[in-house]
C-alpha positions as CSV (number, residue, x, y, z in Angstrom):
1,X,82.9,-86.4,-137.7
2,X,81.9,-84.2,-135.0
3,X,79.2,-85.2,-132.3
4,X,76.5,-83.7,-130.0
5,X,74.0,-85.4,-127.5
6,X,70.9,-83.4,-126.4
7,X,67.5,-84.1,-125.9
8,X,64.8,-83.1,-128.4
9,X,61.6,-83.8,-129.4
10,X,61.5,-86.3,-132.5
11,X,58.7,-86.2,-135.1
12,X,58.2,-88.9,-137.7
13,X,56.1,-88.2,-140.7
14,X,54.5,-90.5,-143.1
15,X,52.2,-90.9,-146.2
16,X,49.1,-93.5,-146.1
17,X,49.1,-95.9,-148.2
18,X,51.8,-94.7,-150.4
19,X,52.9,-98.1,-151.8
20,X,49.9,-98.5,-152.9
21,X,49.0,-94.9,-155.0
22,X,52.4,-95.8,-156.5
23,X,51.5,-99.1,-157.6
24,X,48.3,-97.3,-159.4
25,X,49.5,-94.2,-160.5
26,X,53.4,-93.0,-160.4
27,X,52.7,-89.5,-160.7
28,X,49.8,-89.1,-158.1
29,X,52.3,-90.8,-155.6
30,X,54.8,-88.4,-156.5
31,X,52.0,-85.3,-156.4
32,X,51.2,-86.5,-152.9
33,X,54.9,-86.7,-151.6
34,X,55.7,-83.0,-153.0
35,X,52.1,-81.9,-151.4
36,X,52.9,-83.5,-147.8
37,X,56.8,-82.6,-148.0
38,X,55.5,-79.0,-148.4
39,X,53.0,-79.0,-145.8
40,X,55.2,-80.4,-142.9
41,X,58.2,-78.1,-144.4
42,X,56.2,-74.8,-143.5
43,X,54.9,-75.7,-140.2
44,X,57.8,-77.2,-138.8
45,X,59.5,-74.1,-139.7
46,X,56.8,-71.6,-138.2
47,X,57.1,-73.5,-134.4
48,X,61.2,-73.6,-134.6
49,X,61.8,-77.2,-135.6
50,X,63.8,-78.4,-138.5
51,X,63.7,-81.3,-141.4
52,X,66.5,-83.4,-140.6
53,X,66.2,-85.7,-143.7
54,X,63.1,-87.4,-145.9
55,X,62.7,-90.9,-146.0
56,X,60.8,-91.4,-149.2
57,X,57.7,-90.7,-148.7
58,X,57.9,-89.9,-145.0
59,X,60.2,-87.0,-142.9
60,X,61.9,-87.3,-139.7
61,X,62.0,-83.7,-137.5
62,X,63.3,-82.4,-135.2
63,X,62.4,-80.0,-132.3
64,X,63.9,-78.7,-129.1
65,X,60.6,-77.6,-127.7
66,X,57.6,-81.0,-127.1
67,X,55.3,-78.5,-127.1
68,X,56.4,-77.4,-130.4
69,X,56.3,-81.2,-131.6
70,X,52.7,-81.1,-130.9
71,X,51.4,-77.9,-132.1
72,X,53.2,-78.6,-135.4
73,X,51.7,-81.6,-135.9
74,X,48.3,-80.6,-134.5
75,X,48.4,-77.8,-137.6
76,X,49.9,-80.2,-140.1
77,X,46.9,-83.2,-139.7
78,X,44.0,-80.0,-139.9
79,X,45.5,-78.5,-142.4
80,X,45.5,-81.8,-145.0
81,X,42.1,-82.5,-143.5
82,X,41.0,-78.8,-144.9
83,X,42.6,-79.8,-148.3
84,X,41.0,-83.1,-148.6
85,X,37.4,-81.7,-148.1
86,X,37.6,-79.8,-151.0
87,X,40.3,-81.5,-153.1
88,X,39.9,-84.0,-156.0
89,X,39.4,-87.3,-154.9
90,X,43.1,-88.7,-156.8
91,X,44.2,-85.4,-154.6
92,X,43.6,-85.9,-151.7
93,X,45.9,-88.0,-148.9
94,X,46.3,-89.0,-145.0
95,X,49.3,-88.9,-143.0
96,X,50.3,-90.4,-139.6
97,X,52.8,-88.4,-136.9
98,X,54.4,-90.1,-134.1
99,X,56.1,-88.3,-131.3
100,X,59.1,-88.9,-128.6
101,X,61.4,-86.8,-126.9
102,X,64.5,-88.8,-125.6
103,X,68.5,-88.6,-126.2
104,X,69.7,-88.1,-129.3
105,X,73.0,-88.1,-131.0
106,X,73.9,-85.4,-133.8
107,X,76.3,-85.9,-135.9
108,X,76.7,-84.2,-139.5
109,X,73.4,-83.1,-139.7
110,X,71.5,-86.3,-139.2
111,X,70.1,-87.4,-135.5
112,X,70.5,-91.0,-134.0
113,X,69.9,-93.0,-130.7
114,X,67.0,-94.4,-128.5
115,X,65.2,-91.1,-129.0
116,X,65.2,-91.4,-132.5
117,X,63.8,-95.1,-132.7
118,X,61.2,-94.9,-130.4
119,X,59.7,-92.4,-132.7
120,X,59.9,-94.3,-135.9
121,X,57.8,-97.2,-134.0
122,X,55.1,-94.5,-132.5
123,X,54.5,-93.2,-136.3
124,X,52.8,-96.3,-137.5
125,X,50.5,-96.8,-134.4
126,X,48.5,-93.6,-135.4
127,X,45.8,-94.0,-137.5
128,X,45.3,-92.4,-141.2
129,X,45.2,-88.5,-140.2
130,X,46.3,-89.2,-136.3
131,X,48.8,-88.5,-133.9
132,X,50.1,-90.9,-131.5
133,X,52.8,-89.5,-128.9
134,X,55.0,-91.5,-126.2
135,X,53.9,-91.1,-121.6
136,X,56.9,-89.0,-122.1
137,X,55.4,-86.1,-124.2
138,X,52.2,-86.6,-122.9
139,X,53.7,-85.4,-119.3
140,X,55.9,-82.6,-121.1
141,X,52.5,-80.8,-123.2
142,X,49.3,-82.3,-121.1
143,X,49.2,-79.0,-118.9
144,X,50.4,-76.5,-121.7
145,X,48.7,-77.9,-124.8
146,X,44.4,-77.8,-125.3
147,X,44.3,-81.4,-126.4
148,X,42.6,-84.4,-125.5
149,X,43.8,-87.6,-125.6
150,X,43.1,-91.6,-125.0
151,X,46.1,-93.8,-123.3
152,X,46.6,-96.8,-125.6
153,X,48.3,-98.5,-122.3
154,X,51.6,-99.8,-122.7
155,X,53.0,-101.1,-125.9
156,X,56.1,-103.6,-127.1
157,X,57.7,-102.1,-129.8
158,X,60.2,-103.2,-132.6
159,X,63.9,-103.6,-131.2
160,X,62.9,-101.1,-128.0
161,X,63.8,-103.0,-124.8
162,X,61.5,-101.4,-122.5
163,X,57.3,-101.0,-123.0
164,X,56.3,-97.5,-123.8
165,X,52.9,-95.9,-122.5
166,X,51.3,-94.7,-126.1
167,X,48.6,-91.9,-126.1
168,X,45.9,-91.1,-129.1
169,X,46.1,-87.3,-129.6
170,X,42.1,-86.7,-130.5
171,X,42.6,-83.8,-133.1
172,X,38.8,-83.1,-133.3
173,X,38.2,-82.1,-130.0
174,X,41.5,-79.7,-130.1
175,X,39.0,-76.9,-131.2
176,X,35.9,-77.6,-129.3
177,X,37.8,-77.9,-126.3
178,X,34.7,-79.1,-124.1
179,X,34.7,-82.7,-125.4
180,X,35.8,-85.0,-122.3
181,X,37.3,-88.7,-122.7
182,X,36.9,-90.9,-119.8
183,X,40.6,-92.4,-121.4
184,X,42.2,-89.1,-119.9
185,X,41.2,-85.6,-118.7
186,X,41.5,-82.8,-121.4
187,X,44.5,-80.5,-120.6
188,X,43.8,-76.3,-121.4
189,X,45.7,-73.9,-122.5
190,X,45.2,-70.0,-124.1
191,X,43.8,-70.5,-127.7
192,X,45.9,-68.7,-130.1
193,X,43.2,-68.3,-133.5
194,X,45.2,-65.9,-135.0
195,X,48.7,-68.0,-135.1
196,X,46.3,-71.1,-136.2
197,X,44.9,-68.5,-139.3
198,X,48.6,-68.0,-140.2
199,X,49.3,-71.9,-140.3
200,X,46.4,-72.9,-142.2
201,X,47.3,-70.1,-145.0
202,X,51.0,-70.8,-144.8
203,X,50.1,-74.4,-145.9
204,X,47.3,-74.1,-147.9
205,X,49.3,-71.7,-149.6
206,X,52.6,-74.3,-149.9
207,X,50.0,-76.9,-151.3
208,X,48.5,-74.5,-153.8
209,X,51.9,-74.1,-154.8
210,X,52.6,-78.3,-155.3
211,X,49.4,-78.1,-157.3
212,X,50.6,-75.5,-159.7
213,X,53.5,-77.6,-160.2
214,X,52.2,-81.0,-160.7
215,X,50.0,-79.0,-163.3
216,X,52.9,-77.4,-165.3
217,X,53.9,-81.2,-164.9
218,X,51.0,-82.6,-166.4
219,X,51.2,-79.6,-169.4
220,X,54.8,-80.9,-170.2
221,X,54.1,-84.5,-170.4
222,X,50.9,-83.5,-172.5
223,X,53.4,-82.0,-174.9
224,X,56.0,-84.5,-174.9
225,X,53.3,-86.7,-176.0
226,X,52.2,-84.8,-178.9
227,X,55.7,-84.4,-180.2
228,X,56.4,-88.5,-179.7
229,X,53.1,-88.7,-181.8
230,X,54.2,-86.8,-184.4
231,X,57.8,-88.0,-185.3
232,X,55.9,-92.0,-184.7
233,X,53.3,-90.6,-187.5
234,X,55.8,-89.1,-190.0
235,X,57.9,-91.8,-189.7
236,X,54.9,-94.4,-190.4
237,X,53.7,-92.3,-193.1
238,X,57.3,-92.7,-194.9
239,X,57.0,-96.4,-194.2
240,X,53.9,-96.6,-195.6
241,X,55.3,-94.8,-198.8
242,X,58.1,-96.8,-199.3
243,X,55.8,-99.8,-199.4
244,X,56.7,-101.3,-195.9
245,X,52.9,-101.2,-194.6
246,X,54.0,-104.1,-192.0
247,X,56.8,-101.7,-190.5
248,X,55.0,-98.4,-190.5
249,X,52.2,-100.3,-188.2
250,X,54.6,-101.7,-186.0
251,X,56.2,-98.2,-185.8
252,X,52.9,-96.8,-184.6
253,X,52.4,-99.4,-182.0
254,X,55.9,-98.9,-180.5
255,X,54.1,-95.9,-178.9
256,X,55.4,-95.4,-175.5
257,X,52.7,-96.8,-172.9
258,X,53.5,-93.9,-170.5
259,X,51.1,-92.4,-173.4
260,X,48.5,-94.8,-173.1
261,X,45.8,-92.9,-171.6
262,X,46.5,-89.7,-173.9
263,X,44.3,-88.2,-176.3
264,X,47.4,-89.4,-178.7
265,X,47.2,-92.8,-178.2
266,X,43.6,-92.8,-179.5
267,X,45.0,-91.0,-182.5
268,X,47.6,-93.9,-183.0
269,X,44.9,-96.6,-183.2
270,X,42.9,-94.7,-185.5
271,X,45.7,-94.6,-187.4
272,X,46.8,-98.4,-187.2
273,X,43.5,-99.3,-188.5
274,X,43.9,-98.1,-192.0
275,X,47.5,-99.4,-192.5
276,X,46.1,-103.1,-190.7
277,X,43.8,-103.1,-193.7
278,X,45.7,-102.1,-196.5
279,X,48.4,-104.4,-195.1
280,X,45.5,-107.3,-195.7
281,X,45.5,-106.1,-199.0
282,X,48.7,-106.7,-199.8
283,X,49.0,-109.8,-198.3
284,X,46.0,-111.6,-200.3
285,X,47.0,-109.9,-203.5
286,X,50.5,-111.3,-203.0
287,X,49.5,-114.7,-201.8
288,X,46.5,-114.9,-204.6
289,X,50.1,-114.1,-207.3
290,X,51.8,-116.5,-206.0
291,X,49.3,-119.6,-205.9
292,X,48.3,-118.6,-209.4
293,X,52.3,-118.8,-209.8
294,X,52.4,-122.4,-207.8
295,X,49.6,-123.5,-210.5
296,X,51.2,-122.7,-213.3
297,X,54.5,-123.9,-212.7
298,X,52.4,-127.7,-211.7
299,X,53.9,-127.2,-208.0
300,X,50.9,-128.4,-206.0
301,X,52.5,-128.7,-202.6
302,X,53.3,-125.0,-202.8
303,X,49.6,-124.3,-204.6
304,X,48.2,-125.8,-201.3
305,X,49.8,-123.9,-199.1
306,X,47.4,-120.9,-200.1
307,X,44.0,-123.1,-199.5
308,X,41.8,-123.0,-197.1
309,X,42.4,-126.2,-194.7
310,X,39.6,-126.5,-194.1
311,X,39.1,-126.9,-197.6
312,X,41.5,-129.6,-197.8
313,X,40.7,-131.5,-194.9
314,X,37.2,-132.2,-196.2
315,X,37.3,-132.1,-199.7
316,X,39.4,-134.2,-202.5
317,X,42.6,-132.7,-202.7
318,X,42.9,-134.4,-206.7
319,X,39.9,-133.4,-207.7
320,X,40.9,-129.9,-206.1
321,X,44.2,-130.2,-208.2
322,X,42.4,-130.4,-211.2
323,X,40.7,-127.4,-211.1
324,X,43.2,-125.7,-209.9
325,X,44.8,-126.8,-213.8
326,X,42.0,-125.8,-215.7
327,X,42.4,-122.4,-214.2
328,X,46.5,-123.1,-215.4
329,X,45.2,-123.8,-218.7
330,X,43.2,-120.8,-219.0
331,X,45.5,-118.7,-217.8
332,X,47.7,-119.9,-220.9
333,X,45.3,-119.9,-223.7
334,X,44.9,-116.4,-222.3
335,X,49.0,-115.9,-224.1
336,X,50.2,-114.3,-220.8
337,X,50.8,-116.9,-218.4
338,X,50.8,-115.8,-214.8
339,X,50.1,-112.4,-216.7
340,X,46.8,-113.2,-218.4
341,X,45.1,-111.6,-215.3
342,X,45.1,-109.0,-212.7
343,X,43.5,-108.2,-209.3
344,X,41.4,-105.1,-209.8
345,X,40.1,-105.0,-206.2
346,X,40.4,-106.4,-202.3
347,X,37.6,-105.9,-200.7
348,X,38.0,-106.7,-196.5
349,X,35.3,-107.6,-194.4
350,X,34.4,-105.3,-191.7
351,X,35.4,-108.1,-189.2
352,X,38.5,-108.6,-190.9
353,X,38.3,-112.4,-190.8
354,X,37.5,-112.9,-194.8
355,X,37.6,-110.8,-197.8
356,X,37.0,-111.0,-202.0
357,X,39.6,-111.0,-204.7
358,X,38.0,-109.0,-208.3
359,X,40.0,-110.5,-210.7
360,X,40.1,-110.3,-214.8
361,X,41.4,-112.4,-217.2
362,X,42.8,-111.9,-220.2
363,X,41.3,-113.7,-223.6
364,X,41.4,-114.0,-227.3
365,X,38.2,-115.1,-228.2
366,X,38.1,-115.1,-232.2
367,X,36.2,-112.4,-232.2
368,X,38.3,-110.2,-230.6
369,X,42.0,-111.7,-231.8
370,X,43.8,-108.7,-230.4
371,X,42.4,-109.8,-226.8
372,X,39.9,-108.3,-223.8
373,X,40.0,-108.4,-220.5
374,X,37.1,-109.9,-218.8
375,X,35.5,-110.1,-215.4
376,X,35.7,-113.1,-213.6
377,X,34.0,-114.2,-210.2
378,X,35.2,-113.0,-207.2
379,X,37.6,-115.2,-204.8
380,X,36.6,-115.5,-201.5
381,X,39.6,-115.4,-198.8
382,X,39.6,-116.5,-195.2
383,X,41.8,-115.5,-192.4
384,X,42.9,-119.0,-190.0
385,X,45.1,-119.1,-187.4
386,X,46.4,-115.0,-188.2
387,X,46.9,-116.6,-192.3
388,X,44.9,-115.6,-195.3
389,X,43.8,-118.3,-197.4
390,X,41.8,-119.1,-200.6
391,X,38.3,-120.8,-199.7
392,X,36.6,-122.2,-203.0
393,X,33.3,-121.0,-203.8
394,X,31.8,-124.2,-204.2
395,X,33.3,-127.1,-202.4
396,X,34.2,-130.6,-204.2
397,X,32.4,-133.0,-202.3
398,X,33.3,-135.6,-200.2
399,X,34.8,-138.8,-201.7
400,X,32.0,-140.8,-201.0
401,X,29.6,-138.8,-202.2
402,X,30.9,-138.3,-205.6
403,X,29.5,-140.2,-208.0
404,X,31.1,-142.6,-210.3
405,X,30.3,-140.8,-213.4
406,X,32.4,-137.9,-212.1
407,X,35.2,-140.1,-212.2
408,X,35.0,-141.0,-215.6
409,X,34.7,-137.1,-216.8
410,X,37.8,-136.6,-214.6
411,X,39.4,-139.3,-216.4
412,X,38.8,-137.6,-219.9
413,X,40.0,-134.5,-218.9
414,X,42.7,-136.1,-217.0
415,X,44.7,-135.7,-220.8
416,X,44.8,-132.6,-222.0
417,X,45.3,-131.2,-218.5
418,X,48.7,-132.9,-218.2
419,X,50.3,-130.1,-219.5
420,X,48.3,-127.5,-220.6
């Protein structure tokens, strides 16, 4: 590893705020890193520095000229200022430059030492959009630079043994050049307009050129998120078909969230809802099949299972049962069993929360031995605790509240219902 001392000016670069836009938005925080990256690239070049390396969302330069330093980062700060005023509020960004010129050590490429350091602790003194330089630059570019600048006195920094004299380079008055601070005299020197011109449209230009990029970005993603769309819908539809409603929804919703704020994603939930009802379908025809079932075969614990609890819990779960039979017993005079009806119709609340069950039942009255099939009342469902269950029209009520003669007609019909 070969090594070089020299002195240089050091210039440290970095994005406001940057932890922050990333938290929000990924790839606004990546936007602004490409935009900033290109705007200190060009100008460093144009005054003879050089990018030593980037630090995430910061840079550290290099220059063998203060003067340089100073200029560059004079035209960097008014340059993002002339972006922001017209940009895109998510567009826009702040930077802070600090400034030192001291020893350095260079060795493959990358610079250490004192030099380096004391510039890394300058940069976060600025404020968003400032530039903050060390008493050493100051006395190397006060009498060859138009700037004007406050002296922040003497400062303690981070892991620097010795106090450092920090001055507030006051970027505003740079132009007007007749603005005085009583901090510290303003310092003249020849205005060059035409080289500023050139630096303005060399990094406008480079930032017009991030912009184009972040929106042949933006295009891509856009179409990566149609295509995603489009192999989850085809798959769901095939789902769907093969009579796996429950899958093809949870195919749909394993939509990347990247995606979330797509027009795509909106098409997704418009087309969850139809399979989230169908799937209700299902689910009540199959449950009212298998309580019919439970009935039929005399199961009641598994016929209960399917009943509204609160149903249970306030009604007489015999007198409950016994219904329940009669219904057995139709069902079997009907000659079909379990098949002496069918569900002609599901009908789901708009809410979702209940829905009716059009049923008819199969008969052999004598005049019509051959049978019909005849409509019944509907069967109202509930939906508790993400379930569907069966809610009985009308209520048994209360044991007591029932009167005795009930009990003896339940007695006489206790009989025949014992196995229908």
């Amino acid at each position: 590893m070969t090594e070089e001392r020299r002195l240089a000016a050091i210039m440290f670069c970095d994005v406001c705020g940057f932890s922050r836009i990333m938290g929000e938005n990924e790839t606004r925080a990546l936007a602004v890193v490409g935009m900033a990256t290109s705007c200190i690239e060009s100008a460093v070049g144009m005054y003879g520095g050089r990018v030593i390396k980037k630090l995430g969302d910061g840079l550290l330069c290099e220059f063998p000229s203060a003067v340089n330093a100073v200029r560059c980062a004079i035209e960097v700060q008014k340059a993002v200022a002339d972006h922001d005023r017209t940009a895109e509020p998510d567009q826009q960004f702040q930077m802070r430059i600090g400034i030192h010129v001291g020893d350095v050590v260079v060795a493959d490429g990358d610079i250490l030492g004192d030099g380096v350091n004391v510039a890394s602790r300058i940069q976060p003194l600025a404020e968003p959009g400032g530039i903050c330089i060390s008493r050493d630059v100051f006395d190397l570019v006060k009498s060859r630079v138009s700037i004007e600048t406050i002296n922040l006195g003497p400062h303690d920094l981070k892991n620097i043994s010795r106090q450092i004299d920090i001055y507030k380079v006051l970027i505003d008055a740079v132009e007007g050049g007749s603005h005085q601070t009583s901090a510290s005299p303003a310092t003249k020197s020849p205005a060059r307009p035409g080289r500023r011109r050139k630096a303005v449209w060399i990094v406008t230009g480079s930032i017009a050129a991030v912009m184009v990029l972040i929106a042949l970005l933006a295009f891509g993603r856009a179409r990566q998120a149609r295509r995603t769309y489009e192999t989850a819908t085809r798959e769901a539809h095939q789902l769907a078909t093969d009579g796996k409603t429950a899958d093809a929804i949870q195919r749909l919703k394993a939509y990347p969230p990247k995606y979330r704020k797509t027009v795509w994603q909106k098409k997704i939930d418009e087309d969850v809802g139809p399979l989230q009802l169908r799937l209700a379908r299902e689910t009540i025809a199959d449950r009212q099949h298998r309580f019919f079932k439970a009935v039929a075969d005399d199961n009641r614990s598994e016929a209960f299972r399917f009943v509204d609890p609160e149903a249970l819990r306030t009604g007489d779960m015999n007198m409950l049962w016994l219904v329940y039979r009669v219904t057995a017993g139709l069902l079997k005079l009907g000659g079909g069993g379990p098949d002496s009806f069918r569900i002609e119709s599901v009908d789901v609340a708009a809410d979702g929360q209940s829905a009716r069950v059009y049923l008819k039942l199969f008969k052999k009255p004598p005049e019509h031995p051959e049978g019909i099939w005849e409509d019944v009342p509907p069967l109202e469902w509930v939906q508790a605790q993400g379930e569907w269950y069966w809610r009985p029209e009308s209520r048994p009520p209360p044991r007591a509240a029932r009167p005795e003669a009930g009990q003896h007609e339940l007695r006489r019909l206790k009989k025949p219902l014992a196995r229908p």
